[in-house]
N, C-alpha and C positions, 0 to 999 in steps of 0.2 A: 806321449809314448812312454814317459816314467812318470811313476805317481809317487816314489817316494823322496823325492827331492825337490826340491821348492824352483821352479823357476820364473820366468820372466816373461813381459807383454810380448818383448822382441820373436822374431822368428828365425830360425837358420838363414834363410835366402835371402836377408838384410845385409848378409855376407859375402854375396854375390855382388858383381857389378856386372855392367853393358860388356866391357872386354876381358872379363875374368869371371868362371866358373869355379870359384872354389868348393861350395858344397854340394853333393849329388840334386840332382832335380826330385829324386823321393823324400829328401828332407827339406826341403824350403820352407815348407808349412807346418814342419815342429819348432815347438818354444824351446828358448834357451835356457839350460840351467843357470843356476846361480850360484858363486861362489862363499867361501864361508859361512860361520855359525850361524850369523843375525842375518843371511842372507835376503831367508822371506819378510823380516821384519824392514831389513833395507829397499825392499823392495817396494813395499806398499808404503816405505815415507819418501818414495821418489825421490831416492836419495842416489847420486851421480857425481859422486867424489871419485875426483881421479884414480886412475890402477896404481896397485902397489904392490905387486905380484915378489913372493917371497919364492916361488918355485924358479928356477932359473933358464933360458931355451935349453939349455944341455940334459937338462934334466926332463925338459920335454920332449926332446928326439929317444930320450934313453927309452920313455914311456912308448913312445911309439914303436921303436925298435923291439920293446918285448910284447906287444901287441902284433909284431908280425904286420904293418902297416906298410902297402907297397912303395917302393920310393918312387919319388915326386910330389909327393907329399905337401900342402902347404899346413905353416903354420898361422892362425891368427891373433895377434895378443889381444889381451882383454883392454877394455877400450875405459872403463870405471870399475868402482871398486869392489861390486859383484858381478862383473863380468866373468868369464873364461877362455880359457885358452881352447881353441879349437886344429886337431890336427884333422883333414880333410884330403883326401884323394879322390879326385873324377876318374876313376879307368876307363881306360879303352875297353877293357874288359868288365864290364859293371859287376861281376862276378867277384872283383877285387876292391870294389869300393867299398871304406870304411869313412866311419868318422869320433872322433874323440873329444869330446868336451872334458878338459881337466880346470880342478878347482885351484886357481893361480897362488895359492897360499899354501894349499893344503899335498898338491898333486895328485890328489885321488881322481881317479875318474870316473866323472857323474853319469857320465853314458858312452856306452859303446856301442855304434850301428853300424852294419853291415848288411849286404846282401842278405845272410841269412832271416834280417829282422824285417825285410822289404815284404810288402801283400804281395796280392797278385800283382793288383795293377800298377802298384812302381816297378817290379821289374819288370814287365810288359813297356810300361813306360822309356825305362835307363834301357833295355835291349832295343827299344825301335828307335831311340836317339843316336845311340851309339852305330848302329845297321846305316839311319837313316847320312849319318856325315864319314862313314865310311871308315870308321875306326874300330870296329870289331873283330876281324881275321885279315888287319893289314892289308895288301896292295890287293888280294885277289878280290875283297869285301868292295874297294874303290875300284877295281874294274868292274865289278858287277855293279854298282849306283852308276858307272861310265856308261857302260851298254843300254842300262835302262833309258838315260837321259838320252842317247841317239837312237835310241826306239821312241819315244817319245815326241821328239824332231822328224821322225821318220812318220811316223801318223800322221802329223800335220801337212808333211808334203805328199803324203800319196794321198788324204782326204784328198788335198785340192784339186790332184790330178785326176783322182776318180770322181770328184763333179765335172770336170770341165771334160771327162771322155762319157759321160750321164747327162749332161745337158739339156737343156731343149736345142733342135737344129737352128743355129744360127740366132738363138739367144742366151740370157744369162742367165735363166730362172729357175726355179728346182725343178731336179730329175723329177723325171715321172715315175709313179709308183709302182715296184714289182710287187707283183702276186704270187713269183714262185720263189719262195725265199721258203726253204723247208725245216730251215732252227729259228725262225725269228720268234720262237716260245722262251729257246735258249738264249738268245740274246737278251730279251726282255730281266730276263731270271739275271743276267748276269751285270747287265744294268740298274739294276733294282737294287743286287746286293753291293756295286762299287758307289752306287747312292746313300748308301747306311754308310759303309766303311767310313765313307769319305762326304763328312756332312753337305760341305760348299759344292763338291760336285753336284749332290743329290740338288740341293739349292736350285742349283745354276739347271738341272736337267726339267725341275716343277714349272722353272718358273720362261723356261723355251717351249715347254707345252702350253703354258697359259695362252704366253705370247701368241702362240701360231694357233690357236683355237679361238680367240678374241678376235685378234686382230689380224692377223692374216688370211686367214680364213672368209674372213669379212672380205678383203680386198679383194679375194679369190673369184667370191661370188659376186661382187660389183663386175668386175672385169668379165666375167662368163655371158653376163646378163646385158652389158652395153652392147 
C-alpha cells in the first residue's frame, strides 16, 4: 500500500487476536512499516532489539487527535526496535475507520488509512461485517438481523409443516410433484443466484441434486419395479 517506506514481513492483522479486533478487516493483509533511518537495513539483518521508543503515548494521542481519529481508538506499542506504534479504530461506522502507523522515534507517520484509501471490495467487505453483527445504524440495524433470524426459524418450521400437510396419505415420503407451479422458472433463477451469493448454499443445493439423481432415484425405481 506505500512504496516509499521500507517495511516489514509482518502484516497488520498479527495485531489482531481471537477476542480483540484492533485493526480493520481491509488491512490485515498490509505489511507493517518500519521505524527509523536503518530501518530496512535492520530489517533484512533480522534484527529484534527491544523497543526504545523516543516518541512518548501523549504525544501519540496528540497525533491522533490532529488526525481527527474517532475515539475508542486503540493504541499499539512497538513490540522491537523497528517496530511502530499503531493507532487503530474498528467503527461501527466503517466510514470512520482509520489507522496510523507512527515511527516510535521520530513521530512521523508512515501511513494513514482510512476508508477513503479502502477498494471496492474492503468496503463492501467492512460494510457487510458491520450490517452483518448489527452495529451499523444501532438498534434499528439489530432489529433488522432480529427479524431476519426469526424468518429464518420461521422457514424451517412451516417447511415441515408444509411436508407433513404434502405428504403421501398415511406415509412419510415425499410429496408428490405438482405441475401447476406457474413461477417455478422464477424460483429456479432465484435459486441459482442465492447459490452464487452464497457459496456453501450453492454447495449444499449441487450436491442434494446429485444425491437424489444417483441415489434416490435408484431406490425410487427399485420400489416402483418390486
Amino acid at each position: 500500500m506505500w512504496n516509499d517506506i521500507p517495511t516489514s514481513d509482518k502484516q497488520a492483522g498479527e495485531l489482531n487476536t481471537a477476542t480483540r479486533q484492533t485493526v480493520p478487516w481491509a488491512l490485515e493483509n498490509t505489511p507493517m512499516p518500519l521505524s527509523g533511518d536503518h530501518a530496512e537495513h535492520m530489517a533484512h539483518g533480522g534484527m529484534s532489539a527491544p523497543a526504545a521508543p523516543t516518541v512518548s503515548l501523549q504525544q501519540v494521542v496528540d497525533i491522533a487527535t490532529e488526525h481527527r481519529i474517532e475515539p475508542g481508538y486503540s493504541i499499539t506499542q512497538p513490540a522491537t526496535a523497528d517496530g511502530v506504534f499503531t493507532v487503530s479504530v474498528f467503527a461501527d461506522d466503517p466510514r470512520n475507520d482509520a489507522t496510523l502507523h507512527i515511527d516510535q522515534y521520530t513521530g512521523k507517520v508512515l501511513a494513514d488509512v482510512g476508508w477513503k484509501d479502502y477498494s471496492t471490495v474492503s468496503r463492501a467487505t467492512e460494510m457487510g461485517v458491520m450490517l452483518h453483527e448489527g452495529k451499523f445504524f444501532g438498534w434499528i440495524n439489530q432489529l433488522i438481523i432480529f427479524l431476519i433470524c426469526l424468518m429464518v426459524l420461521l422457514s424451517a418450521v412451516s417447511g415441515l409443516v408444509i411436508w407433513w400437510q404434502r405428504r403421501p396419505q398415511g406415509g412419510l415420503g415425499v410429496p408428490p410433484l405438482r405441475h401447476d407451479l406457474p413461477r417455478w422458472k422464477t424460483a429456479i433463477i432465484i435459486m441459482i443466484a442465492v447459490g452464487v451469493a452464497f457459496p456453501l448454499v450453492g454447495a449444499s443445493l449441487v450436491g442434494m441434486c446429485l444425491f437424489d439423481r444417483l441415489v434416490l432415484s435408484r431406490f425410487a425405481k427399485s420400489a416402483a419395479t418390486a
